[in-house]
PDB file of N, CA, C and O in Angstrom:
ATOM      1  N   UNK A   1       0.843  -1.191   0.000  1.00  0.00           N
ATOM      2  CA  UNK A   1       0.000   0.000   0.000  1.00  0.00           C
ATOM      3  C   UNK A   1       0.882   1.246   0.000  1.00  0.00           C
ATOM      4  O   UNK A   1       1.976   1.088   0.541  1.00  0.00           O
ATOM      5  N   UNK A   2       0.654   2.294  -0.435  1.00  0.00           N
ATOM      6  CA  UNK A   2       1.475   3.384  -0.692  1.00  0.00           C
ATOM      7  C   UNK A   2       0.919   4.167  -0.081  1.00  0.00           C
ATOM      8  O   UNK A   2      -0.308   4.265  -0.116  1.00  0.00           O
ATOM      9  N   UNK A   3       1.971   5.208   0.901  1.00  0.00           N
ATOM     10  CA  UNK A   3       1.784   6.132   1.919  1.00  0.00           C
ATOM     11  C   UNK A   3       0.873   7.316   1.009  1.00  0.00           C
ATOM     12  O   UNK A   3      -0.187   7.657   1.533  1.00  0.00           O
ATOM     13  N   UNK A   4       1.151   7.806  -0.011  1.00  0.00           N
ATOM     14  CA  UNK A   4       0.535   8.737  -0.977  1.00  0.00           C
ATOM     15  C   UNK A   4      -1.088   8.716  -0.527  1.00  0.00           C
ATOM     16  O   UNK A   4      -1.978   7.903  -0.278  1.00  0.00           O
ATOM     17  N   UNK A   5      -0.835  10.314  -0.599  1.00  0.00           N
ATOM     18  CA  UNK A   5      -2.270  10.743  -0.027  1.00  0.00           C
ATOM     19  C   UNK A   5      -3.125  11.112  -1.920  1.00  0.00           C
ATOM     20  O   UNK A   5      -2.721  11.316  -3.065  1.00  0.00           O
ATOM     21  N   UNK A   6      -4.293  11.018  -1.277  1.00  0.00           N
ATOM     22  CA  UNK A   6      -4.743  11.325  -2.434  1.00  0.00           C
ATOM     23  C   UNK A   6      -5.470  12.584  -3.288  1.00  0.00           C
ATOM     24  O   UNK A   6      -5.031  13.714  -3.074  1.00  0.00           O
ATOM     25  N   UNK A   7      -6.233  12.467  -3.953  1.00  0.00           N
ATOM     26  CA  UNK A   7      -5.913  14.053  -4.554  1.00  0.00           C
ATOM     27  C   UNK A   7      -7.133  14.428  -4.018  1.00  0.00           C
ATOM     28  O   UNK A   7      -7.370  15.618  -4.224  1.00  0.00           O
ATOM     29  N   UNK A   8      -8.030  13.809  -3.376  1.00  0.00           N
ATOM     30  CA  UNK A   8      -9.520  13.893  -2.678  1.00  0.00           C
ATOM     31  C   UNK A   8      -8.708  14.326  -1.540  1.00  0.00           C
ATOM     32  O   UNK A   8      -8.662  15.497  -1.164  1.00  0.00           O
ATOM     33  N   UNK A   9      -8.178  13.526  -1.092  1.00  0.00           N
ATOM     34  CA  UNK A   9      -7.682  13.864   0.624  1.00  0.00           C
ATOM     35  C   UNK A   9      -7.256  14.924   0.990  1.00  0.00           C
ATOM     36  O   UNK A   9      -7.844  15.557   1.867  1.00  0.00           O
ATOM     37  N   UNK A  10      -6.021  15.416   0.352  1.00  0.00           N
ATOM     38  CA  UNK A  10      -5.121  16.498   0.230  1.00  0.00           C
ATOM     39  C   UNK A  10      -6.099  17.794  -0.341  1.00  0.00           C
ATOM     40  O   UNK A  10      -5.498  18.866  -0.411  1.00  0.00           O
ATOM     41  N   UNK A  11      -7.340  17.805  -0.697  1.00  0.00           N
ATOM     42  CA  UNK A  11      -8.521  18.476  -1.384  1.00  0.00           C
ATOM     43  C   UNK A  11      -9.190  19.229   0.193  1.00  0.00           C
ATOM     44  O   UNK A  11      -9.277  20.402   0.554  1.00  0.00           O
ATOM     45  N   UNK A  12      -9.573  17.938   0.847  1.00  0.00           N
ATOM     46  CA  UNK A  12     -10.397  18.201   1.788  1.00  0.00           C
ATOM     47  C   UNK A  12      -9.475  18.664   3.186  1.00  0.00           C
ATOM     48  O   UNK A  12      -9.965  19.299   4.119  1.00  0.00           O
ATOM     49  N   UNK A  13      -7.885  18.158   3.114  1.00  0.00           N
ATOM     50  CA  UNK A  13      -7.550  18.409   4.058  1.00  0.00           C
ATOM     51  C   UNK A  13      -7.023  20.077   3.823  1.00  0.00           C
ATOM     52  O   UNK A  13      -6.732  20.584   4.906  1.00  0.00           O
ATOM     53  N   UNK A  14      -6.857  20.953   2.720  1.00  0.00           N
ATOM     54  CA  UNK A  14      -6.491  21.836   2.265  1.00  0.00           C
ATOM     55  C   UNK A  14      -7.958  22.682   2.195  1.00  0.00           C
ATOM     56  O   UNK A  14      -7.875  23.858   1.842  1.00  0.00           O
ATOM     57  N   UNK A  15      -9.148  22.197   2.481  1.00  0.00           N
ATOM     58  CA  UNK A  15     -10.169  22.741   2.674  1.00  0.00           C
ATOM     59  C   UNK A  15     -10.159  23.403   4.086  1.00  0.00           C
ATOM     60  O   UNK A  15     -10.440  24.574   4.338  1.00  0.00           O
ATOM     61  N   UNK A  16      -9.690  22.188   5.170  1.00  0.00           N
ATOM     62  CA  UNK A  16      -9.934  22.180   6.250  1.00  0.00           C
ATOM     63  C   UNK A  16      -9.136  23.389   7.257  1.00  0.00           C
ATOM     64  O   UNK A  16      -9.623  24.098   8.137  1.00  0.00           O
ATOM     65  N   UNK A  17      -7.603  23.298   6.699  1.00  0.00           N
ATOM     66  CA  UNK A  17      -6.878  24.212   6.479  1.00  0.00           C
ATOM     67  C   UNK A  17      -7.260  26.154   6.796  1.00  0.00           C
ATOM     68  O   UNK A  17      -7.209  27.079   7.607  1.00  0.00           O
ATOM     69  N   UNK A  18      -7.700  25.659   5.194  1.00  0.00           N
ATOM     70  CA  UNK A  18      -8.029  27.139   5.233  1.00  0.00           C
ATOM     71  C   UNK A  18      -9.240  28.092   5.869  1.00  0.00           C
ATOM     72  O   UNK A  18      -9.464  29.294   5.724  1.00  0.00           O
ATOM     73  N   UNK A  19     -10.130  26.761   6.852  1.00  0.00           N
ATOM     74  CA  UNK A  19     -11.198  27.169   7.167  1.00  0.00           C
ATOM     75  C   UNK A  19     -10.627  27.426   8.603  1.00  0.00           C
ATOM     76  O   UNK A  19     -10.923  28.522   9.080  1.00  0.00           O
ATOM     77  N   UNK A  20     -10.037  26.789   9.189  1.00  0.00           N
ATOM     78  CA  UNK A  20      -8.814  27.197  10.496  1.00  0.00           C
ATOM     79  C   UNK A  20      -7.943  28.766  10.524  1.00  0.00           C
ATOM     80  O   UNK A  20      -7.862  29.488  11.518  1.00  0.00           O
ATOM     81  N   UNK A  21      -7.240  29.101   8.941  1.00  0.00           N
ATOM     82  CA  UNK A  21      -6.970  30.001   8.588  1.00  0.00           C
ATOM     83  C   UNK A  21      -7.650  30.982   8.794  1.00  0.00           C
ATOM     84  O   UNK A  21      -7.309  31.847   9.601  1.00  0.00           O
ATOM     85  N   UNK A  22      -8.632  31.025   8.172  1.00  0.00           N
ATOM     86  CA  UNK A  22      -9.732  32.126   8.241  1.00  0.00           C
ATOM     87  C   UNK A  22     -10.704  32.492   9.346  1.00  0.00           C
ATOM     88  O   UNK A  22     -11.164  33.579   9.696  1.00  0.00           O
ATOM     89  N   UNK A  23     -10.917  30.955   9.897  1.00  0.00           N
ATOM     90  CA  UNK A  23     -11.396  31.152  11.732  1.00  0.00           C
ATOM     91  C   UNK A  23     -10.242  31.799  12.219  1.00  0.00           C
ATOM     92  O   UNK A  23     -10.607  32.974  12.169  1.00  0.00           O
ATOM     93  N   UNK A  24      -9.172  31.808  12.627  1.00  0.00           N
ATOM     94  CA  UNK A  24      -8.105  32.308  13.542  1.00  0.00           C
ATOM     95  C   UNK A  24      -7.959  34.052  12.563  1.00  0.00           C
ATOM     96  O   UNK A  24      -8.045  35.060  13.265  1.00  0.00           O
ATOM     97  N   UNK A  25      -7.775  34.216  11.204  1.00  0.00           N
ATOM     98  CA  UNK A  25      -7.876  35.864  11.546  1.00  0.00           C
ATOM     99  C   UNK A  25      -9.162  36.765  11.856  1.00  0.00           C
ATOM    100  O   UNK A  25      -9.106  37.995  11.849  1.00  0.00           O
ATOM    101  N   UNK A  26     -10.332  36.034  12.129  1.00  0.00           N
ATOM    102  CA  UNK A  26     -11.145  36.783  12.888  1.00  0.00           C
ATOM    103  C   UNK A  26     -10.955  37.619  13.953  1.00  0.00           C
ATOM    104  O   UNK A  26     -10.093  37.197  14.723  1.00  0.00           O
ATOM    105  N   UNK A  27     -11.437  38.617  14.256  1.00  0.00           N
ATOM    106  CA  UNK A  27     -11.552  39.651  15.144  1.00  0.00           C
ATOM    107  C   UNK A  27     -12.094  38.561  16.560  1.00  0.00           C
ATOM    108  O   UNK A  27     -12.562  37.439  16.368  1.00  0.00           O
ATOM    109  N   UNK A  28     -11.984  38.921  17.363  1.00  0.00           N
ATOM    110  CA  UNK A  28     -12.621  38.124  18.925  1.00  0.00           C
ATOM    111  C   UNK A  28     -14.295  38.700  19.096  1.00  0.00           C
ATOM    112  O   UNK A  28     -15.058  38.057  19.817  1.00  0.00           O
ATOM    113  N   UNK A  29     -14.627  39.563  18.598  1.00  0.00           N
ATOM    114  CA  UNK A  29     -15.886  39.592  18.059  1.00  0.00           C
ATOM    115  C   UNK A  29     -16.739  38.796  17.127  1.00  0.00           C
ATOM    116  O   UNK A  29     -17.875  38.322  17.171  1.00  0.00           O
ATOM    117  N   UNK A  30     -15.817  38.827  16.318  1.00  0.00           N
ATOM    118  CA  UNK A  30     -16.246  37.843  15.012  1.00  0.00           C
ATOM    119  C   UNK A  30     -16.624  36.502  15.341  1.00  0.00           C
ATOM    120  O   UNK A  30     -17.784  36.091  15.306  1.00  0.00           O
ATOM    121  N   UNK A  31     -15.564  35.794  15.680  1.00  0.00           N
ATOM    122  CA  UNK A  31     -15.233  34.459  16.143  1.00  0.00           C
ATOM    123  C   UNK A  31     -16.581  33.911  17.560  1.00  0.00           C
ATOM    124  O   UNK A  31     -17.133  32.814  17.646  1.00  0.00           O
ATOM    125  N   UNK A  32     -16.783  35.309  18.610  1.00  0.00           N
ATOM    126  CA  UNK A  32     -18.468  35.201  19.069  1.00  0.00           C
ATOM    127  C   UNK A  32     -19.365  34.833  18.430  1.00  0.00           C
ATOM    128  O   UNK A  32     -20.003  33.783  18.521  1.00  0.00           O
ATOM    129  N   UNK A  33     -19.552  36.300  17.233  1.00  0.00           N
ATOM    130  CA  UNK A  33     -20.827  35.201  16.923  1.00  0.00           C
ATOM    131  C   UNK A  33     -21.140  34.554  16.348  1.00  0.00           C
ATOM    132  O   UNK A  33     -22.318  34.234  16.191  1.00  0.00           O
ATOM    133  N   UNK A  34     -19.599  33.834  15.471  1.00  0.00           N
ATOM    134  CA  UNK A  34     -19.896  32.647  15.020  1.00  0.00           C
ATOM    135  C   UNK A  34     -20.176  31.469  15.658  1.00  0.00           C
ATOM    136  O   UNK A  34     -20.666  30.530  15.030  1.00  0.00           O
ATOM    137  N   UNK A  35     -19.747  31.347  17.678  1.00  0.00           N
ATOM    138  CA  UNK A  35     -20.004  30.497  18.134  1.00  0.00           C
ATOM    139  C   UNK A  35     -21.726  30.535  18.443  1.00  0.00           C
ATOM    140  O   UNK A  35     -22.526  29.605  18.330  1.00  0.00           O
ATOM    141  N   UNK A  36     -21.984  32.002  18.885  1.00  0.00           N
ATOM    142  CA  UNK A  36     -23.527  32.243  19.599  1.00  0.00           C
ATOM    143  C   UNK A  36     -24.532  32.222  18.589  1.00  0.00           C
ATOM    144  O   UNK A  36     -24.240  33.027  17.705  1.00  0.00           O
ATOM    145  N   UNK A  37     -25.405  31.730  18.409  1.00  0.00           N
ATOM    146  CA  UNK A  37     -26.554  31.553  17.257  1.00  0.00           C
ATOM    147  C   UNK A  37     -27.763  32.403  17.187  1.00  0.00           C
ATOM    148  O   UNK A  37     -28.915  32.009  17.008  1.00  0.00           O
ATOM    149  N   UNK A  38     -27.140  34.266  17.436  1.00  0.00           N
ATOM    150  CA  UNK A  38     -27.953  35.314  17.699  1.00  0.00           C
ATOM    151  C   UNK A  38     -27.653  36.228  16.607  1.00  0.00           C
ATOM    152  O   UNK A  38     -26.646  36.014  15.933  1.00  0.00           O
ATOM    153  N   UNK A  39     -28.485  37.326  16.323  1.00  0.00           N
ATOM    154  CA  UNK A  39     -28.574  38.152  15.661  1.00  0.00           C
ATOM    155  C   UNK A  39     -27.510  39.223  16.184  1.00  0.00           C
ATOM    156  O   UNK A  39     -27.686  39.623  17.334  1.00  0.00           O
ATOM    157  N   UNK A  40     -26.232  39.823  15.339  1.00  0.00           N
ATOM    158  CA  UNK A  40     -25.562  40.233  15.143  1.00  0.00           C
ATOM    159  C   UNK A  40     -25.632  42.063  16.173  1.00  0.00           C
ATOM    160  O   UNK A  40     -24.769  42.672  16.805  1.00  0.00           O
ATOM    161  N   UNK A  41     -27.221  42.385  15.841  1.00  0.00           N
ATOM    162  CA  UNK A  41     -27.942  43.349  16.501  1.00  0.00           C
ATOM    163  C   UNK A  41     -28.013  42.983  18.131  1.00  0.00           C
ATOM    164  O   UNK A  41     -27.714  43.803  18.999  1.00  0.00           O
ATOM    165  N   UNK A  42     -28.406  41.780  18.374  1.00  0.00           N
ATOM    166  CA  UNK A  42     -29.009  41.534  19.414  1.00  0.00           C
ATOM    167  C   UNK A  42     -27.599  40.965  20.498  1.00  0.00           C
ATOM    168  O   UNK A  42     -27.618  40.937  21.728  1.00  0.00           O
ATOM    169  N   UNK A  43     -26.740  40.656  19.818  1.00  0.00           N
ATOM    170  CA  UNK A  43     -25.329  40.556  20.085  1.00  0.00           C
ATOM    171  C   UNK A  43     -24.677  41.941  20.636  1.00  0.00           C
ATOM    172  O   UNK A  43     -24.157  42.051  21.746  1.00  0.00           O
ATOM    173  N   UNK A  44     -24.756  42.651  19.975  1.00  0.00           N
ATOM    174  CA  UNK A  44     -24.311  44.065  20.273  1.00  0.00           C
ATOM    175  C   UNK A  44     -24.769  45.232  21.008  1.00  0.00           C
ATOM    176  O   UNK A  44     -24.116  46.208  21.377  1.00  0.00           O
ATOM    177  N   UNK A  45     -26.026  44.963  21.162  1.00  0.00           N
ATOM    178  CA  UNK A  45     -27.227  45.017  22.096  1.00  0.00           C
ATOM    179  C   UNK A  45     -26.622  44.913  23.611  1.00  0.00           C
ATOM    180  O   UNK A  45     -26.376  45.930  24.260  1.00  0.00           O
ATOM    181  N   UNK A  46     -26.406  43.594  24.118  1.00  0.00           N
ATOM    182  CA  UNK A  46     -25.910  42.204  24.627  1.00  0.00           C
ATOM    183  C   UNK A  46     -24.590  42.902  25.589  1.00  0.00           C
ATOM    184  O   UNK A  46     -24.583  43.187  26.787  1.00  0.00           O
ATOM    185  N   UNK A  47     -23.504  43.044  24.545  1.00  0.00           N
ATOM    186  CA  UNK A  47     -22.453  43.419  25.053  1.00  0.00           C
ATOM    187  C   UNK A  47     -22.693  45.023  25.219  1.00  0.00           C
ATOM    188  O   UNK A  47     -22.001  45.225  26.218  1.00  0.00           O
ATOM    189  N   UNK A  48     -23.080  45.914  24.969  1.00  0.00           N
ATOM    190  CA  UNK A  48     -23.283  46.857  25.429  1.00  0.00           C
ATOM    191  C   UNK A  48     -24.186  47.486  26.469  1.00  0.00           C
ATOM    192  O   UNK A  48     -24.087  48.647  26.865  1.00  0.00           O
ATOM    193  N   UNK A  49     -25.176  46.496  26.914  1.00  0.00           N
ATOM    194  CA  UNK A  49     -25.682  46.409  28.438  1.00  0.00           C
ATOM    195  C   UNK A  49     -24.456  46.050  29.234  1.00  0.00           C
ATOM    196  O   UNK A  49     -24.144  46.538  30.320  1.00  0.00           O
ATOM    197  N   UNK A  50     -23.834  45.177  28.587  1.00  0.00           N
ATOM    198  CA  UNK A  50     -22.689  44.383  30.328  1.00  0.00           C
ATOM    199  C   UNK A  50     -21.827  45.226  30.015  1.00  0.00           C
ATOM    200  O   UNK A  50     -21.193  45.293  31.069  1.00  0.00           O
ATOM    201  N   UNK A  51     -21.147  46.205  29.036  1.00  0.00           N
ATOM    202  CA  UNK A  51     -20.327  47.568  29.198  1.00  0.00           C
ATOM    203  C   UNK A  51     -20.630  48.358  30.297  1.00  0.00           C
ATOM    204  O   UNK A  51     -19.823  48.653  31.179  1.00  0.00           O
ATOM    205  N   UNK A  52     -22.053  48.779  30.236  1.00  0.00           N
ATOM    206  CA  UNK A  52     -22.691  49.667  31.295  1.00  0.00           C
ATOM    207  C   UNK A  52     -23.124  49.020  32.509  1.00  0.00           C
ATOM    208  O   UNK A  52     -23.226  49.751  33.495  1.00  0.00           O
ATOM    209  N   UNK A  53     -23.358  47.976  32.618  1.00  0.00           N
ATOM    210  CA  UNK A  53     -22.895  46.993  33.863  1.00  0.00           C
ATOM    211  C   UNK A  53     -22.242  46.960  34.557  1.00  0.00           C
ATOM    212  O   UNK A  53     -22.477  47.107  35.757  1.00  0.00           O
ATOM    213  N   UNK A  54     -21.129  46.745  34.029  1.00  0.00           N
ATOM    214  CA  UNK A  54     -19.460  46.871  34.316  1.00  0.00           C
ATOM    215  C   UNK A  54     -19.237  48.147  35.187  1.00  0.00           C
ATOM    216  O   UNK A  54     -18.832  48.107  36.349  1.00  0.00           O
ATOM    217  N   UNK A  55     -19.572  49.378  34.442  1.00  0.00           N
ATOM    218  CA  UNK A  55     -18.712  50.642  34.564  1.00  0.00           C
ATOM    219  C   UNK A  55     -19.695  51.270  35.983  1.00  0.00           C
ATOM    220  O   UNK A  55     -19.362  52.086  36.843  1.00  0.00           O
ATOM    221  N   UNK A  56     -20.922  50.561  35.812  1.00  0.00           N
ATOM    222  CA  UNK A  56     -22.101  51.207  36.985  1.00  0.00           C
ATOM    223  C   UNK A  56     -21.531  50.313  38.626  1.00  0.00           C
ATOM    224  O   UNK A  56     -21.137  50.815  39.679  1.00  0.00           O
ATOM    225  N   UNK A  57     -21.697  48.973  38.266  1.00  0.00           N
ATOM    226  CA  UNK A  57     -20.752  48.119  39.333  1.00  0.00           C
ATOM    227  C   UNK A  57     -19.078  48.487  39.674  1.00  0.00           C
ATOM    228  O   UNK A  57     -18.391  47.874  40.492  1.00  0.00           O
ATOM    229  N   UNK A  58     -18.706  49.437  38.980  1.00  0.00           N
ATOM    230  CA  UNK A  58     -17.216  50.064  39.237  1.00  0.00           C
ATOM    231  C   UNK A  58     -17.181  51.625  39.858  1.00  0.00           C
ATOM    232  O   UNK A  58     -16.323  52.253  40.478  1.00  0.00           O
ATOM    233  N   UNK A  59     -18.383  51.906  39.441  1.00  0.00           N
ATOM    234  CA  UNK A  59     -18.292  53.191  40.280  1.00  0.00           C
ATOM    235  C   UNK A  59     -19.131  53.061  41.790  1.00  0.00           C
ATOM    236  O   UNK A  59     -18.710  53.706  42.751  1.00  0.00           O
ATOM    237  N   UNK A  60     -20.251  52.247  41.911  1.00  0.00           N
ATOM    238  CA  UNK A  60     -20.753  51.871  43.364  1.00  0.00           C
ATOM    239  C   UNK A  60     -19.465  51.104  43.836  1.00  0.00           C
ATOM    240  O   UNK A  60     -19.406  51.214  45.061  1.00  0.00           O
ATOM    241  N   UNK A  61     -18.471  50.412  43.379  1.00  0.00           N
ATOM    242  CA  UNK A  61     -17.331  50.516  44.651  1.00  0.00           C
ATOM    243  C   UNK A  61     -16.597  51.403  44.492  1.00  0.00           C
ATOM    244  O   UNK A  61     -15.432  51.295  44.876  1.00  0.00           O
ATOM    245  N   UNK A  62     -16.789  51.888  44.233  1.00  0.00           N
ATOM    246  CA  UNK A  62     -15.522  53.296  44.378  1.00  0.00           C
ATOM    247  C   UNK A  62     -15.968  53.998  45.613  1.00  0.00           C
ATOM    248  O   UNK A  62     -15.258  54.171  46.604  1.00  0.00           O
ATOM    249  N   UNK A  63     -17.633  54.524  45.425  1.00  0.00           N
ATOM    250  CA  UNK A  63     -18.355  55.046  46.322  1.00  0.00           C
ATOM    251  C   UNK A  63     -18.434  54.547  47.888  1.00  0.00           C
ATOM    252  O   UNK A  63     -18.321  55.221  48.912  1.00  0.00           O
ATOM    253  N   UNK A  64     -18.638  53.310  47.747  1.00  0.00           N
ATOM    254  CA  UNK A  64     -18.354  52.630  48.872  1.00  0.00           C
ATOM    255  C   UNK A  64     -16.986  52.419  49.623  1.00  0.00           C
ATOM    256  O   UNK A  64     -16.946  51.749  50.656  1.00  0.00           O
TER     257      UNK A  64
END
């Protein structure tokens, strides 16, 4: 049997490749909502409540 990959294989593994490629130069935004299965709006929505979350829970300890 011969180690030689084949021209299907080397096809799909050069598919696979470049879909790794192109996942990894995503933005860390990007790469969200490709995992979360939400509307792009409703995403951004989302993170910009827990921005103001954040900054409201940072100034009541300050105060305190």
């Amino acid at each position: 049997m011969s180690e030689e990959k084949t021209l299907e294989e080397l096809q799909e593994e050069n598919r696979k490749l470049q879909e790794e490629n192109e996942r990894l130069n995503k933005s860390l935004k990007e790469r969200m909502y490709d995992k979360i299965n939400v509307s792009v709006r409703t995403m951004d929505i989302f993170i910009g409540c827990m921005c103001v979350l954040f900054v409201a829970v940072v100034i009541l300890g300050m105060l305190k």
